[in-house]
Structure formats: structure tokens, C-alpha cells
C-alpha positions in Angstrom: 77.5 84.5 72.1 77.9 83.6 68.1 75.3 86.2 67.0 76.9 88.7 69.7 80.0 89.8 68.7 80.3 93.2 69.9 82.6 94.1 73.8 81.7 96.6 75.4 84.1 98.3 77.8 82.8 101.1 80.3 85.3 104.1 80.3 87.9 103.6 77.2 88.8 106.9 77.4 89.9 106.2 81.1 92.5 104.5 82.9 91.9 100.7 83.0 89.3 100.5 80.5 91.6 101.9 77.8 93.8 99.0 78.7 90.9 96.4 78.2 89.8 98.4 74.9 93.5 98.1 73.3 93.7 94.6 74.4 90.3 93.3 72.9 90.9 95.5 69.2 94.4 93.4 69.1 92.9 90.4 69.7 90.7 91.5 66.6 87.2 92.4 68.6 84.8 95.2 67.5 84.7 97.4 71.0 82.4 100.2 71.8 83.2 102.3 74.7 80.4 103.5 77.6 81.3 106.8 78.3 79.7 110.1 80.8 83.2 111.7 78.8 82.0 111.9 75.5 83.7 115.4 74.5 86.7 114.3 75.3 88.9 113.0 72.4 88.2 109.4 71.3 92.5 107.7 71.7 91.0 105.0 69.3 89.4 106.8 67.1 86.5 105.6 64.8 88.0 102.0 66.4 85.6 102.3 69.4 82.4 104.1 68.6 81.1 105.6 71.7 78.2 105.4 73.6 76.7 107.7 76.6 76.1 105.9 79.9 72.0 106.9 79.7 71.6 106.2 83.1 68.2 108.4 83.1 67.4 106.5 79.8 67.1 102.9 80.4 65.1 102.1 77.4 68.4 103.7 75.0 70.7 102.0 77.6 69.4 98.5 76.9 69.6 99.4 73.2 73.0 100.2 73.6 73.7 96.8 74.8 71.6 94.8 73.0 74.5 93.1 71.0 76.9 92.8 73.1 78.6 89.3 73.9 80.4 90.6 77.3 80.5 93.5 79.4 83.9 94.9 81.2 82.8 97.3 83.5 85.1 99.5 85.1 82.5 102.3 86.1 83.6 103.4 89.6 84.3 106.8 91.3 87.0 106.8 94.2 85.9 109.3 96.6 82.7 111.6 97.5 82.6 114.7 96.0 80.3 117.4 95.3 79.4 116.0 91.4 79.9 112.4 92.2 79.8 110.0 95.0 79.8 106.8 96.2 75.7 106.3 96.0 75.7 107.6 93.1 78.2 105.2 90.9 76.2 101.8 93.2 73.0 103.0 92.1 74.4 103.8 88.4 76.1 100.4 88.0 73.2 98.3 89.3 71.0 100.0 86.4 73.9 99.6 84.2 73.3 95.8 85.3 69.5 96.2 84.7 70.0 97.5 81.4 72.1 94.0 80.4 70.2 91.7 81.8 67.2 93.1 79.5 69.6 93.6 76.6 70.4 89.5 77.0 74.2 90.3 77.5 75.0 86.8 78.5 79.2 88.0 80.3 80.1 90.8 82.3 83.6 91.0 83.5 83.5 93.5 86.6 86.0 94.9 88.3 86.0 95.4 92.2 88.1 95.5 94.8 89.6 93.3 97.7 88.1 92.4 100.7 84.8 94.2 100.0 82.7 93.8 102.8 78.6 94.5 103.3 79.6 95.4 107.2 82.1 98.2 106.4 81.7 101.5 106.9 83.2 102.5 104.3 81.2 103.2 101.3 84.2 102.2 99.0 84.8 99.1 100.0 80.6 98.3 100.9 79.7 99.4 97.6 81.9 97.1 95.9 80.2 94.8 97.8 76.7 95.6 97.2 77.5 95.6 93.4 79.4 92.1 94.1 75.9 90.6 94.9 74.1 92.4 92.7 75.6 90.8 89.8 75.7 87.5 91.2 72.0 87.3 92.5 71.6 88.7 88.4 71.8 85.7 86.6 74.3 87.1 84.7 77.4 84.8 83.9 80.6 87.0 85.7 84.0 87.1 86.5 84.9 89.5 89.1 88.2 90.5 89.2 89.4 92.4 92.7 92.5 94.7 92.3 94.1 97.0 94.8 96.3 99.4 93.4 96.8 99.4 89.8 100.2 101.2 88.3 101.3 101.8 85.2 101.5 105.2 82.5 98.5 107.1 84.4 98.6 106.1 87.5 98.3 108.1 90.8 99.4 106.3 93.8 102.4 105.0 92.7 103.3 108.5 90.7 102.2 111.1 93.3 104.2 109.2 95.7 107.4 109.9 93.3 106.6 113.2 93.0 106.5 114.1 96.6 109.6 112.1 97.1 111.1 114.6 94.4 110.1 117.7 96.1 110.0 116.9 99.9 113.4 116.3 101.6 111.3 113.6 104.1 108.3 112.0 104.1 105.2 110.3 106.4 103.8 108.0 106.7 100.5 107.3 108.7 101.4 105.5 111.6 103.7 102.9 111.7 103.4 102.5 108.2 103.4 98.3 108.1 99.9 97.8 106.5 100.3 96.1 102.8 99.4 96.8 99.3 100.0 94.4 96.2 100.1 96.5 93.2 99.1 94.6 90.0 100.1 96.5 86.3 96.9 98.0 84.7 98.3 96.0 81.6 98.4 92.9 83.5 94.3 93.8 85.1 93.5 94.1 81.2 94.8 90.8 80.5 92.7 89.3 83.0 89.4 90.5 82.0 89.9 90.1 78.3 90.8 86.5 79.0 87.8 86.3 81.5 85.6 87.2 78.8 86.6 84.6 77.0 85.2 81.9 79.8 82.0 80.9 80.7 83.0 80.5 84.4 81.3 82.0 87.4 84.8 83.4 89.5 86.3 85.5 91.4 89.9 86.4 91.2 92.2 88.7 94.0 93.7 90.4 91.2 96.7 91.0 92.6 100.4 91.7 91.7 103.1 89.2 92.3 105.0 91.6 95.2 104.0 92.8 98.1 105.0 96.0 100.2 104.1 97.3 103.7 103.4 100.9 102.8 106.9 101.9 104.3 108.6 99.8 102.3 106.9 100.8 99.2 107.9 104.6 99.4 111.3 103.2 100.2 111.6 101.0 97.0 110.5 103.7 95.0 112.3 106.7 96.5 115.9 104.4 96.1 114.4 104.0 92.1 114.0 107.2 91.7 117.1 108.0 93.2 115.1 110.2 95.8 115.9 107.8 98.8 114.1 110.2 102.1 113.8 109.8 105.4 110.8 108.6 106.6 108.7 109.4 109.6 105.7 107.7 111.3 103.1 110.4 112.2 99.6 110.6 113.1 97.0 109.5 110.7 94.9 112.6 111.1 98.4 114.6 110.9 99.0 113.2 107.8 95.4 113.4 106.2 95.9 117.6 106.8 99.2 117.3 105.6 97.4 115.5 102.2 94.9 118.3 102.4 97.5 121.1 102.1 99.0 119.6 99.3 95.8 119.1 98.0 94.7 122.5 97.9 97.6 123.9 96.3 97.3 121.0 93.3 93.7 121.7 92.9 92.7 118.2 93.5 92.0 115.6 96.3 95.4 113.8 97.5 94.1 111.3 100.0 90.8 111.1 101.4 90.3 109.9 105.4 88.5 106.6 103.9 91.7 106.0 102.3 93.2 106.1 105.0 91.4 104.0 106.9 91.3 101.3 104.2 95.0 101.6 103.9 95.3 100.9 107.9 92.7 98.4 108.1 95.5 96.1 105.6 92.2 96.4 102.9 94.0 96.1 100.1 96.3 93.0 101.0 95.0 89.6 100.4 96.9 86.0 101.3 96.3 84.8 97.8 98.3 84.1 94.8 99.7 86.4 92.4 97.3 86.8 89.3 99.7 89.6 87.8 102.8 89.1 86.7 104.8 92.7 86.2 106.5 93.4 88.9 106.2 97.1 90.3 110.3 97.0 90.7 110.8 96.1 87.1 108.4 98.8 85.6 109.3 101.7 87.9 112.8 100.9 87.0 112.3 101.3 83.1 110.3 104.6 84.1 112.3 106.1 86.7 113.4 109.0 84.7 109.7 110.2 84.3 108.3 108.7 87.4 106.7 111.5 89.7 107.8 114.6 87.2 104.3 115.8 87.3 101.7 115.6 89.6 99.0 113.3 88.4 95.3 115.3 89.6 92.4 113.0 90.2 89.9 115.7 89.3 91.7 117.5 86.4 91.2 113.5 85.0 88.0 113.7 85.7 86.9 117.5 84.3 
């Protein structure tokens, strides 16, 4: 890597990539940023020099890469939709692997999530999966790091959660409501992969958060943070998915998708491994409470 000293991070202007970008410029690393969001405005300025995707381009692509020493890609979308799906970001990411492996990027740091599965049928979690042994069977040296739900300034989850916990006097949950999630801090996800791309080593970590919550208990903890304690009610899945759908219409955006659920159900986004965070979600949604779920956050407004 000595005569590559350039990272490149896929989505700066995002969510977890800006984490990874901020991290690598104060550890003193030149950054460029892979973007499909090039008008929108640049938080690092003339720091991180951005770069369309060229996913129709392969031969610029390539170029873009050509010195870079490792790759942290982040590229994902969560649900189908109309201008973006599932397909679509497996069959963009496996070009954006392509492209590397020509370019001679010798790291890529990837980000996944757990319990992938090539059996699934659901495109989230078999996709991750596909791109999983993509980059393996690439030759490529890789860390993969699998989160389940991030939190942190821009989160979603955590924050819509809040915010209907604000507004609602109760609140459901589908089913019984005892399947588990381990948030990790997006801060403590950007730690990871900046220190992965420091190493050599083929791995894969659970990136997980050092607590653990059955859903239940997690709108419980934060509804008593927020001072927004509600009752809560098991109800049917499907129930609850049109109840998502309502609110969704009237925010404009997607609230939960049916795949969600199903992956929330299925305990997808538990794993019995260690903790490779260390923030807890208590602590931080304690220092934010006061702001926590004030404003709905909108997948697609992010995204337009």
C-alpha cells in the first residue's frame, strides 16, 4: 500500500460513511468520497473530493480507484422502491468490486449485515450474502464488518421510535415483541472499519453493540428516557405493518417495510457474539433525550 495512499469511502455525504470519512481525515488520511449524490453539499468540503459511482462507466470507475490503498464501502439501499432496489445496489456493488480489483485496490472494508443468508427470502439479508462471497471469492484482502442497527445523530430506528412515543399515547408492537436487536453507535461502526483498514487480515466481525434489547424492551428503555413511558400492546404483524403504512403516507416516506418485519421476527439482527462496540445505547440516548424523536427522520427525503 506505500505508493497508495488515498481511502476511499462510498457515501460521505451519508450516514455511516460520513462517520468513516471524519474518522480517517483525523487520523491524517487523504479521503475521496463515491457518491450517486453529488449535488448535494460536500460537509467536508474541498477535504474529500468527490467522485460519481460510474456504474455504466467501468473504464472511469477503475480510474477512480486506481490509487486507492483501501476501500470502505457502505453502498447499500434498505428497501425496494420504484428508483432503487435490492437488485440493483447487488449488481452495483459487485461492479463496484470489478472496478477494484482491476484498479489493484489491494483492502476493502465492507459493511454487511448479520446473519446474511444465500437461502433467505429476503433480498436484504440474501443480498448481503451474495456480495459477502463475492468479495471473498475476489481475491481481494477484506474485512467485513456485520451491524444491525446503527444509532446515533441521523439515525431512524432508534429516532422514529421517539417520535411516535412523543405523539402516540400507546404503542405496538408486532407480536409478542421478544425478538432482539443489538444496536452498535455509527461512531463506534466507523472505528471499526478505519482500524480494519489498517490490517491485512481476512475477517469477519458481528459488529455489534455491547447491549441487547428484545424489541419490547427497547421502546420501553427509550420511552422512560424520553420521559414518554406508553403502554404497550402486542398486535398482529400485518396490523402493525398498515398501521406503519398510515404513518407512512402522511410523512411522505416508508416507515417499515413487511421484509423488516419479517427480519425483525425471524431474531435477524441478534447474534450470540461479543460486543465489538462499546457506546451503550442507554448512555447516548440519555445525553440526547431532549432532542430524541423531535422530528421525524424520512428515509426518502435522505435520499432525494
Amino acid at each position: 500500500m506505500a505508493d497508495r495512499l488515498v481511502h476511499a469511502v462510498t457515501g460521505a455525504y451519508g450516514y455511516s460513511g460520513k462517520y468513516i470519512a471524519r474518522r480517517l481525515l483525523q487520523a491524517g488520511q487523504p479521503v475521496v468520497t463515491l457518491t450517486n449524490s453529488g449535488h448535494r453539499p460536500n460537509p467536508f468540503g474541498e477535504q474529500v473530493p468527490a467522485h460519481p459511482f460510474n456504474f455504466d462507466n467501468p473504464a472511469a470507475l477503475v480510474e477512480t480507484l486506481k490509487d486507492v490503498a483501501v476501500l470502505y464501502n457502505t453502498y447499500w439501499v434498505r428497501f425496494n422502491h420504484k428508483n432503487f432496489t435490492h437488485a440493483m445496489a447487488v449488481e452495483n456493488t459487485k461492479k463496484l468490486f470489478t472496478a477494484a480489483k482491476a484498479a489493484g485496490v489491494p483492502r476493502i472494508v465492507h459493511v454487511s449485515i448479520t446473519n446474511p443468508s444465500l437461502d433467505t427470502h429476503l433480498e436484504y439479508f440474501r443480498g448481503k450474502a451474495e456480495l459477502e462471497q463475492a468479495l471473498i471469492e475476489s481475491g481481494i484482502s477484506y474485512t467485513i464488518l456485520r451491524p444491525t442497527v446503527l444509532f446515533g445523530q441521523e439515525d431512524i430506528l432508534i429516532n422514529n421510535i421517539a417520535w411516535m412515543l412523543r405523539r402516540f399515547p400507546l404503542f405496538g408492537v408486532f407480536g409478542d415483541g421478544a425478538y432482539r436487536l443489538q444496536p452498535i453507535y455509527v461512531d463506534d461502526l466507523a472505528e471499526l472499519a478505519v482500524t480494519a483498514g489498517q490490517s491485512n487480515e481476512n475477517k469477519i466481525v458481528e459488529a455489534i453493540g455491547p447491549e441487547t434489547f428484545t424489541y419490547r424492551q427497547l421502546v420501553q428503555t427509550i420511552g422512560h428516557i424520553i420521559g414518554r413511558p406508553r403502554p404497550i400492546l402486542s398486535i398482529p404483524p400485518r396490523v402493525g405493518y398498515w398501521v406503519g403504512w398510515i404513518i407512512g403516507h402522511f410523512t411522505n416516506d416508508v416507515t417499515i417495510t413487511w421484509p423488516e418485519i419479517e427480519g425483525l421476527m425471524a431474531d435477524l439482527l441478534y447474534v450470540d457474539a461479543p460486543p465489538a462496540g462499546h457506546t451503550r445505547l442507554t448512555a447516548w440516548a440519555r445525553d440526547h433525550a431532549a432532542e430524541l424523536g423531535r422530528h421525524y427522520a424520512a428515509e426518502l427525503q435522505r435520499r432525494r
